[in-house]
ZADO-467162 format. One record per residue (C-alpha): residue number from 1; x, y, z. Coordinates in nm, 2 decimals, decimal comma. Each point is the difference from the previous one (the first is absolute). Layout:
<NUM; <X; Y; Z>>
...
//
This chain:
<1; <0,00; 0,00; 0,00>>
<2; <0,15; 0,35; -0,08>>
<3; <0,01; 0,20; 0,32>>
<4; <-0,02; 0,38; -0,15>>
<5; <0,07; 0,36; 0,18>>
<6; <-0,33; 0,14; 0,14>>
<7; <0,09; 0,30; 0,12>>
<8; <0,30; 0,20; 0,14>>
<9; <-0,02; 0,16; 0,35>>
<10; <0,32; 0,28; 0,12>>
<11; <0,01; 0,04; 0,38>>
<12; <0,23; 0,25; 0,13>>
<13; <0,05; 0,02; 0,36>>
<14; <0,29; 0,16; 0,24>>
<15; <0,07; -0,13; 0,35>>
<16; <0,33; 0,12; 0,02>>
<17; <0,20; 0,27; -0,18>>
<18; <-0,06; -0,14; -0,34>>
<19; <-0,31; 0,00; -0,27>>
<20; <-0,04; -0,38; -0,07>>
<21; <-0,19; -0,08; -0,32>>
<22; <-0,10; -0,35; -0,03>>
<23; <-0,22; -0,13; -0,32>>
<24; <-0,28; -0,27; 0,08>>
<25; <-0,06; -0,20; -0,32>>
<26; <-0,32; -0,15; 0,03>>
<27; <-0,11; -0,32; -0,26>>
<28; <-0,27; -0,19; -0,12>>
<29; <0,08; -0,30; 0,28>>
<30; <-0,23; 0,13; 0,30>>
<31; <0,26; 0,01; 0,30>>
<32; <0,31; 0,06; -0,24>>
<33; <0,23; 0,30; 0,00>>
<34; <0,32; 0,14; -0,02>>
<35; <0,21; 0,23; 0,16>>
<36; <0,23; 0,23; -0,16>>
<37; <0,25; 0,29; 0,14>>
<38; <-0,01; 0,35; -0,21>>
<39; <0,14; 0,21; 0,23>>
<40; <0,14; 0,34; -0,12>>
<41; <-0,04; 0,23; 0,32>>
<42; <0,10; 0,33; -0,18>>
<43; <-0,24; -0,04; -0,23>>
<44; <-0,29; -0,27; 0,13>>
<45; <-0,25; 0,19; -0,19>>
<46; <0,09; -0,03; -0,32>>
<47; <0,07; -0,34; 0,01>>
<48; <-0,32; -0,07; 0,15>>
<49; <-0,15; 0,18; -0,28>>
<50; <0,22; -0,19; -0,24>>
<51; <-0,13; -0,35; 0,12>>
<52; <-0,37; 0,14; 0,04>>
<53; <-0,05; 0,19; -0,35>>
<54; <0,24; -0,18; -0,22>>
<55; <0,12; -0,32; 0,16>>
<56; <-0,36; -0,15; 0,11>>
<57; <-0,17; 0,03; -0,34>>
<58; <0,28; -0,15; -0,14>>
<59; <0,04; -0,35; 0,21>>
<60; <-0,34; -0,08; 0,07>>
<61; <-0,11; -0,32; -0,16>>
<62; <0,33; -0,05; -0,09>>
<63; <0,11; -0,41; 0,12>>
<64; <0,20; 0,01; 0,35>>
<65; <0,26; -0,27; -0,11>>
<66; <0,11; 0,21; -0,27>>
<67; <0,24; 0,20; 0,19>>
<68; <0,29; 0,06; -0,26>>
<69; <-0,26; 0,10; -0,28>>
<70; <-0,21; 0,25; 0,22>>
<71; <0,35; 0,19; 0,15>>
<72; <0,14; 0,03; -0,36>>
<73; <-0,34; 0,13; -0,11>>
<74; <-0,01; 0,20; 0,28>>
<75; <0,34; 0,15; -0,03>>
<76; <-0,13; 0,09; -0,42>>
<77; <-0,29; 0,07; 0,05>>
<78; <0,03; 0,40; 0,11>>
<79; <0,32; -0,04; -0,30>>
<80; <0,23; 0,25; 0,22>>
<81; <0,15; -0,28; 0,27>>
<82; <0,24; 0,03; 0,27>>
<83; <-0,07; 0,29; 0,25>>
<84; <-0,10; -0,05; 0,39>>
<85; <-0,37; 0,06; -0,02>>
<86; <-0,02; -0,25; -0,25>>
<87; <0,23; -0,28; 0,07>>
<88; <-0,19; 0,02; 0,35>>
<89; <-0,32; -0,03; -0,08>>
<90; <0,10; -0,28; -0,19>>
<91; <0,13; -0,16; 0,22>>
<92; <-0,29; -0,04; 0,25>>
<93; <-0,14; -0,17; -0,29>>
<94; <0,23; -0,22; -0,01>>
<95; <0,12; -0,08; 0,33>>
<96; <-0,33; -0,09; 0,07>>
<97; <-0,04; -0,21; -0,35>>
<98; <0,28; -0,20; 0,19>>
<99; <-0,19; 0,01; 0,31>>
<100; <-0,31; -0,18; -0,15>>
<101; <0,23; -0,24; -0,24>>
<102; <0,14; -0,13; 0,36>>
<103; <-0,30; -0,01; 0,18>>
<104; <-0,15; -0,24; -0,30>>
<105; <0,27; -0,22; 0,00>>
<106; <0,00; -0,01; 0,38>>
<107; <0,34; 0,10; 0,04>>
<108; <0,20; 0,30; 0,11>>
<109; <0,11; 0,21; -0,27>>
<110; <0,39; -0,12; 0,07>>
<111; <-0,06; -0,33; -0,12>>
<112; <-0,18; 0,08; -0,33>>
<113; <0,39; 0,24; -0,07>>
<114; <0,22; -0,33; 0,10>>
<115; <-0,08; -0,11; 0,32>>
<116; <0,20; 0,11; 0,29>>
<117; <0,40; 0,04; -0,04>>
<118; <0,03; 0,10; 0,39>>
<119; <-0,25; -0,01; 0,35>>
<120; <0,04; 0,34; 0,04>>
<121; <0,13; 0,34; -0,11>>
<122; <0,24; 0,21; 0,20>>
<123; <-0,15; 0,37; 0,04>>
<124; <0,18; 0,31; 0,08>>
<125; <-0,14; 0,30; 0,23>>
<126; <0,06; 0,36; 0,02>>
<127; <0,18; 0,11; 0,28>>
<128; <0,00; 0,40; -0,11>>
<129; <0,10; 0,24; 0,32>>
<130; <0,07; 0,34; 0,04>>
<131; <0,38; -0,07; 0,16>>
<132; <0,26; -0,29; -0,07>>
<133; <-0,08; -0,12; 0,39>>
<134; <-0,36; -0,05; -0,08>>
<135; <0,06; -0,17; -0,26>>
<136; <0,20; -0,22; 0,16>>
<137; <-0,25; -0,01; 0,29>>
<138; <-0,30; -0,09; -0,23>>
<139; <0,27; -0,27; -0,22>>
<140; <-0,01; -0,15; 0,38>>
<141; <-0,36; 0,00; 0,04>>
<142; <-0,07; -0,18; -0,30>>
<143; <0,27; -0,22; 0,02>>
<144; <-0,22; -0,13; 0,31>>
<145; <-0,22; -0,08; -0,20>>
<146; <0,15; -0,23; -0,27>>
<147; <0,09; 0,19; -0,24>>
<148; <0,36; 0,03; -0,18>>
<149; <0,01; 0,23; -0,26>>
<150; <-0,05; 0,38; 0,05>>
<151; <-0,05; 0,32; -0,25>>
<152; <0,18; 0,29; 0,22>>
<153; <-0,05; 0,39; -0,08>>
<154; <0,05; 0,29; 0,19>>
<155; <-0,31; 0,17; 0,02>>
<156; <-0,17; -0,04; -0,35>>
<157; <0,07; 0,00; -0,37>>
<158; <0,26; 0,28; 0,00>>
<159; <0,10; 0,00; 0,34>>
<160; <-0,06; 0,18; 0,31>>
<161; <0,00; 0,43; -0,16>>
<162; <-0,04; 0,17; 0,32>>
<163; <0,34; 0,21; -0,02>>
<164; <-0,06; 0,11; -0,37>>
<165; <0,04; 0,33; -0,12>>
<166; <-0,27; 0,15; -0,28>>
<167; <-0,01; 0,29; -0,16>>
<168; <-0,26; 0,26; 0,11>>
<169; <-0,33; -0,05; -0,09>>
<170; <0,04; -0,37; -0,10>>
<171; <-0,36; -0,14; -0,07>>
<172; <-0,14; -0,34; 0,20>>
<173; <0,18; -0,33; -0,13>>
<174; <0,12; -0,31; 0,16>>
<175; <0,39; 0,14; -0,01>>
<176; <0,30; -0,21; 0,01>>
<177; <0,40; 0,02; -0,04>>
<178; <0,16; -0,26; -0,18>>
<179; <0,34; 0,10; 0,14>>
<180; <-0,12; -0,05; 0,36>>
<181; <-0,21; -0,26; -0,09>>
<182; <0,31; -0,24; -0,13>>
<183; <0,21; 0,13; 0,28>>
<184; <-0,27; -0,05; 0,30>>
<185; <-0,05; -0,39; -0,17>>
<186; <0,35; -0,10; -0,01>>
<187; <0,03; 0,09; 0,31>>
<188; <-0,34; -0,18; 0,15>>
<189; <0,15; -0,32; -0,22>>
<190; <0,34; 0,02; 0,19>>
<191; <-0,24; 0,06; 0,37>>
<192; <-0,21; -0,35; -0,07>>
<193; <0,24; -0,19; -0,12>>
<194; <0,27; 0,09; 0,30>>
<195; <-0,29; -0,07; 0,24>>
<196; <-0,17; -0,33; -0,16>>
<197; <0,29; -0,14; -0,18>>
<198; <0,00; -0,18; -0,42>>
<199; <-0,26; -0,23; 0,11>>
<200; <-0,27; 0,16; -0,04>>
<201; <-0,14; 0,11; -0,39>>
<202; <-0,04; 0,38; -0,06>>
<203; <-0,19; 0,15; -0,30>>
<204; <-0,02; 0,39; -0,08>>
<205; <-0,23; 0,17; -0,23>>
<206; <0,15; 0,31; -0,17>>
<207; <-0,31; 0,04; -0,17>>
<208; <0,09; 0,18; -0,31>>
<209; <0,13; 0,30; 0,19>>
<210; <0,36; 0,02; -0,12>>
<211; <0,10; 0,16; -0,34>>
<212; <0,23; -0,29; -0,23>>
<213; <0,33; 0,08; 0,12>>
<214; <-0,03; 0,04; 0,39>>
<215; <-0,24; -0,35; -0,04>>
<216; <0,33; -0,18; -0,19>>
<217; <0,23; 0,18; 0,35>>
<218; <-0,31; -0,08; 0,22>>
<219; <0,02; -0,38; -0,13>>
<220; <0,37; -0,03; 0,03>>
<221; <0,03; 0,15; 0,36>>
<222; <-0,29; -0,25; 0,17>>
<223; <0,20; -0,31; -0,17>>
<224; <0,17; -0,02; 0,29>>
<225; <-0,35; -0,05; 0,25>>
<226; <-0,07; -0,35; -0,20>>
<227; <-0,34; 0,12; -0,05>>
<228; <-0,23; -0,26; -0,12>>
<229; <-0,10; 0,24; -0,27>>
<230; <-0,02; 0,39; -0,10>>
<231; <-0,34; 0,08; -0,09>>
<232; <-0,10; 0,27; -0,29>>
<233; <0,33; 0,15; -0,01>>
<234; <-0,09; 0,13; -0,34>>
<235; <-0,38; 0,12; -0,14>>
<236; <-0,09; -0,18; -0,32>>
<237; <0,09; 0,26; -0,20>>
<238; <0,32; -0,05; 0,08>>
<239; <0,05; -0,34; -0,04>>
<240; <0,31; 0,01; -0,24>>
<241; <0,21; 0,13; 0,27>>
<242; <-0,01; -0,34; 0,16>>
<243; <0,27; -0,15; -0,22>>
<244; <0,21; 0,27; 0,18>>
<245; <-0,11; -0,11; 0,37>>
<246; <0,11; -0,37; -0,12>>
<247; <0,38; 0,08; -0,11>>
<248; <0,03; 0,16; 0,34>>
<249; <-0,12; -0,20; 0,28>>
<250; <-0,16; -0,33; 0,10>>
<251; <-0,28; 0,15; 0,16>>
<252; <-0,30; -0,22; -0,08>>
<253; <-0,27; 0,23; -0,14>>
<254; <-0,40; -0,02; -0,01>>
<255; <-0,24; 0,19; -0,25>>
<256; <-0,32; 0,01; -0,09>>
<257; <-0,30; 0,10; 0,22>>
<258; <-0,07; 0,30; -0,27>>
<259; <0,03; -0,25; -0,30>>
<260; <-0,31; 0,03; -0,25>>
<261; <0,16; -0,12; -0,33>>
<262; <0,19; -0,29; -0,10>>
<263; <0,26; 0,21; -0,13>>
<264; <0,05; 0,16; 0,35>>
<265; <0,17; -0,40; 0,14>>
<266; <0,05; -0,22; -0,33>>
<267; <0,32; 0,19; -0,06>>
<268; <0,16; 0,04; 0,42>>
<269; <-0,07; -0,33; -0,02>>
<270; <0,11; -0,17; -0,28>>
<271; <0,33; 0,21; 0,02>>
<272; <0,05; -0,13; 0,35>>
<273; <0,01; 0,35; 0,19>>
<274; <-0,26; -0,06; 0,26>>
<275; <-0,01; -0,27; 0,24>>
<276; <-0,37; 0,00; 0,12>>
<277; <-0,32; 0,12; -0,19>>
<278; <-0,17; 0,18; 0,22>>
<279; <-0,35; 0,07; -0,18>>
<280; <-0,32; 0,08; 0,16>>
<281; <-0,24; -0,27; -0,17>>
<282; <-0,31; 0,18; -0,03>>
<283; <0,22; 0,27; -0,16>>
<284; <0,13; -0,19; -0,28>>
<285; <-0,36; -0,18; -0,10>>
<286; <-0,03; -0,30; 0,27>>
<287; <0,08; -0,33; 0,01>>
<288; <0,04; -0,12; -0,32>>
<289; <0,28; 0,19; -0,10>>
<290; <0,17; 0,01; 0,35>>
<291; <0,05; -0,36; -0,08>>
<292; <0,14; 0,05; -0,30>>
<293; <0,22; 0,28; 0,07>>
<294; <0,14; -0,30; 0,31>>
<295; <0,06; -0,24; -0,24>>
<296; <0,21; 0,27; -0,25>>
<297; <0,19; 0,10; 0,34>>
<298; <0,11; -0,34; 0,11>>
<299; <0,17; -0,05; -0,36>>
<300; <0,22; 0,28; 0,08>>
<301; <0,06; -0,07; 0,43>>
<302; <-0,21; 0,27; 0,06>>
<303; <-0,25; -0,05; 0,30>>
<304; <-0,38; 0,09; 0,10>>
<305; <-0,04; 0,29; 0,30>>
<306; <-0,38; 0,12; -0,08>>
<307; <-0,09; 0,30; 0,14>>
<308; <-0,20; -0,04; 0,29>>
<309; <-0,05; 0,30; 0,25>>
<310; <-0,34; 0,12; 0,16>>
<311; <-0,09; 0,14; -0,34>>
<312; <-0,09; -0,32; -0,18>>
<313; <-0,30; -0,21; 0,14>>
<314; <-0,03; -0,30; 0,20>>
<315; <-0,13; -0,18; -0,32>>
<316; <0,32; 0,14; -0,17>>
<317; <0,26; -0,12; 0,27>>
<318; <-0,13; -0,37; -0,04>>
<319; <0,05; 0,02; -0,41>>
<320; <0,31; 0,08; 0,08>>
<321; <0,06; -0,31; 0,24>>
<322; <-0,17; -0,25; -0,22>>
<323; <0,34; 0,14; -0,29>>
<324; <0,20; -0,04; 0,29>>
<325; <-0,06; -0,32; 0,09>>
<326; <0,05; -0,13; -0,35>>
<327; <0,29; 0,19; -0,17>>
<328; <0,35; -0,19; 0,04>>
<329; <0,14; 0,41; 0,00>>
<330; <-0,18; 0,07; 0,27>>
<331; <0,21; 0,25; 0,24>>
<332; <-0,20; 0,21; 0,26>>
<333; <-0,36; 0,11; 0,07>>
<334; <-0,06; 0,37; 0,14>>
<335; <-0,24; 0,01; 0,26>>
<336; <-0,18; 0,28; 0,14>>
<337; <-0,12; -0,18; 0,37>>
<338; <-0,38; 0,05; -0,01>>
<339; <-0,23; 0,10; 0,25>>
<340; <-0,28; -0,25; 0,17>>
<341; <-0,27; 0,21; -0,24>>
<342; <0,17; -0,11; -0,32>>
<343; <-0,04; -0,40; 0,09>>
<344; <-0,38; 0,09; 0,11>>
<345; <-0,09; 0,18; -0,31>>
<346; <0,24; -0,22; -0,19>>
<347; <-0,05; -0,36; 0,15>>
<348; <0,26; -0,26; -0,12>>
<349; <0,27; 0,24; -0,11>>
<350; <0,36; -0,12; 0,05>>
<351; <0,14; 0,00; 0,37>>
<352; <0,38; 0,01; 0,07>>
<353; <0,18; -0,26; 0,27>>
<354; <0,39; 0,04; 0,07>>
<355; <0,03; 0,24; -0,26>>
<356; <-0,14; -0,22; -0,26>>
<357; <-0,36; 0,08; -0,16>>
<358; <-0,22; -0,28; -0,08>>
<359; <-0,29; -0,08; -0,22>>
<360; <-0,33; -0,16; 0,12>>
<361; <-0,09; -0,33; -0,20>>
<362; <-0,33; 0,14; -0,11>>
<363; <-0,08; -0,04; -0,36>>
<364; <0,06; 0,29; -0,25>>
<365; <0,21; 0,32; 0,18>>
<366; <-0,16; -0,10; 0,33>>
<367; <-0,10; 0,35; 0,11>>
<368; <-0,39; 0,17; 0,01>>
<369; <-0,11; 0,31; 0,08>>
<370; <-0,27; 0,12; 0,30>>
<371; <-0,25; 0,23; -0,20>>
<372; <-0,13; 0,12; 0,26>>
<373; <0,29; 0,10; 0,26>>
<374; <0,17; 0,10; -0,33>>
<375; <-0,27; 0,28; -0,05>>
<376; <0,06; 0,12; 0,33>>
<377; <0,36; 0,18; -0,10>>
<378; <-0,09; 0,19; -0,33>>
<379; <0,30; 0,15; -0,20>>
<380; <0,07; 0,37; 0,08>>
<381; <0,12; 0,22; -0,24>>
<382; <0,34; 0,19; 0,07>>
<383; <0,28; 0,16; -0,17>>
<384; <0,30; -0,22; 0,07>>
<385; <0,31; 0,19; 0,16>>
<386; <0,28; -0,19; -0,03>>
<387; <-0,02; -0,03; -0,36>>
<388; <0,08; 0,39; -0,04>>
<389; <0,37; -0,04; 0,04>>
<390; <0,24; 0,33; -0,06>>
<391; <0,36; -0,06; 0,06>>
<392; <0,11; 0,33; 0,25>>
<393; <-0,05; 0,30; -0,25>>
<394; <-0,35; -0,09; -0,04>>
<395; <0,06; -0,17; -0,36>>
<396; <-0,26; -0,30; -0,06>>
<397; <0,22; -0,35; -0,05>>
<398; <-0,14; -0,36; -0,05>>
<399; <-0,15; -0,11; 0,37>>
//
């Protein structure tokens, strides 16, 4: 019997910091659905209005098992491809495609990509403080808990500003010195690592805020930290530059959470200058090509790190668990800790044990969604801060 698309349902709710858009795809089985992660914070609305006005007339009636037909279509169908809005709103079409293709078979969605290559996958945690002690001090607290592999930052992307000069008059922006920023890291690395030893795994996050040159300096200088890996050194645009980071240091480098286009990894990675693809799955169209993008990576040694902070859903976090499990270039999961609302309004997402995060059995991606207490934390509207970076004369740079 062909099992068809009935209707397509976008629910966005916020418990935490973060607008969490998650599509419901309803069919023509009474009782079956799927769940799918299309979460864009900056701009829920228009991807909501993207699945609701051009997505949902699309896909309905369309068959539920054909999963690589409908996300081509998909992607073709609105003929310009490839930007956030609409590689997201794909993507909870998709994920929850997979979803419903699990849930038929009665299995999770791991087995149906390979079956499981490991029990569980190791997650990292931020451990961002404001000084190099309290980072140390919350590297400690978490250490109590399990875990073994830390992101460290002073303060925020860009460091901790307070002592900046600006000119007069400089207008409202999220302003940060590169200069101070590289210095006040190096010197946080040098803290945590004299105080908790090599054993432990550190990560940093530039995130993008460096121009070319002081990123290739930046990169050489933290060699010496053993870093687990050196995240967004570079923004996409200036990609090119990483040949240069390679001839200088061993620094193993991760990239991707802003990637949209297959031209954006295909050539860091087939060119060997990244170590970890670090792509937020919704972001780049869901499942079905985050699988494929896994299996391209492992022909060149290059390993999985999906994005996974408080900005992508509950449903999201377990799509990227089920790739975990089954990718043989699997290298580490970032986690973002949830609170005790997330498991009640998402019941069955992942949970983590002695730093590893585990998958339920459940068939499909094993996670649902509580309506009801969803409803109860509507999206706000706001205009995000942080985002507005200006380096200290007030000029607007890449956040």
């Amino acid at each position: 019997m062909t099992i068809t698309i009935r209707d397509v349902k976008v629910i966005v709710t916020q418990p935490g910091k973060s607008q969490l858009v998650v599509v419901k795809l309803l069919t023509s089985e009474p009782g079956l659905y799927g769940l799918g992660c299309a979460t864009f914070k900056q701009r829920f609305h228009a991807v909501r209005a993207a699945i609701e006005h051009h997505l949902r007339p699309f896909v309905i009636g369309r068959n539920v098992h054909n999963i690589e037909q409908i996300w081509q279509l998909a992607m073709n169908n609105g003929y310009w491809r490839n930007g956030p809005i609409l590689n997201n709103a794909i993507s909870g079409i998709d994920q929850a495609l997979w979803d419903i293709k699990g849930k038929l078979a009665g299995m999770p969605v791991y087995q149906l990509l390979g079956g499981k290559v490991r029990e569980g996958a190791h997650v990292y945690i931020h451990c961002d403080a404001p000084t190099k002690e309290q980072v140390v001090e919350n590297i400690r607290a978490r250490q109590a808990e399990g875990y073994r592999y830390f992101r460290v930052q002073i303060g925020i992307y860009g460091g901790v500003s307070s002592q900046m000069v600006k000119p007069h008059g400089a207008p409202h922006g999220a302003y940060f010195d590169p200069k101070a920023y590289m210095r006040d890291t190096l010197d946080m690395l040098a803290h945590v690592r004299a105080e908790l030893g090599d054993e432990i795994e550190l990560l940093h996050d530039v995130h993008e805020r460096l121009t070319p040159i002081d990123a290739v300096q930046f990169a050489k200088d933290v060699e010496q930290f053993k870093l687990f890996f050196l995240e967004d050194v570079l923004p996409p645009e200036q990609h090119a530059w990483f040949a240069n980071i390679r001839q200088q240091c061993a620094t193993p480098l991760a990239m991707g959470e802003l990637f949209n286009n297959p031209h954006e990894w295909q050539p860091l990675i087939s060119n060997r200058q990244i170590d970890f693809v670090r792509m937020h799955i919704s972001q780049m169209g869901g499942l079905t090509p985050a699988r494929k993008v896994a299996a391209f990576a492992d022909m060149f040694g290059v390993r999985t790190a999906w994005h996974g902070p408080s900005d992508t859903s509950p449903v999201g976090h377990a799509v990227n668990l089920h790739v975990d499990m089954s990718v043989p270039n699997f290298g580490i999961q970032e986690w973002y800790r949830p609170k005790q609302l997330d498991y009640d309004i998402f019941p069955g997402m992942p949970t983590v044990r002695n730093g590893y995060l585990y998958p339920n059995d459940q068939p499909g991606l094993g996670v649902d969604i509580d309506e009801a207490l969803a409803a109860n934390y509507p999206p706000q509207d706001e205009v995000i801060d942080w985002t507005q970076a200006r380096l200290p004369d007030g000029t607007p740079v890449r956040p």
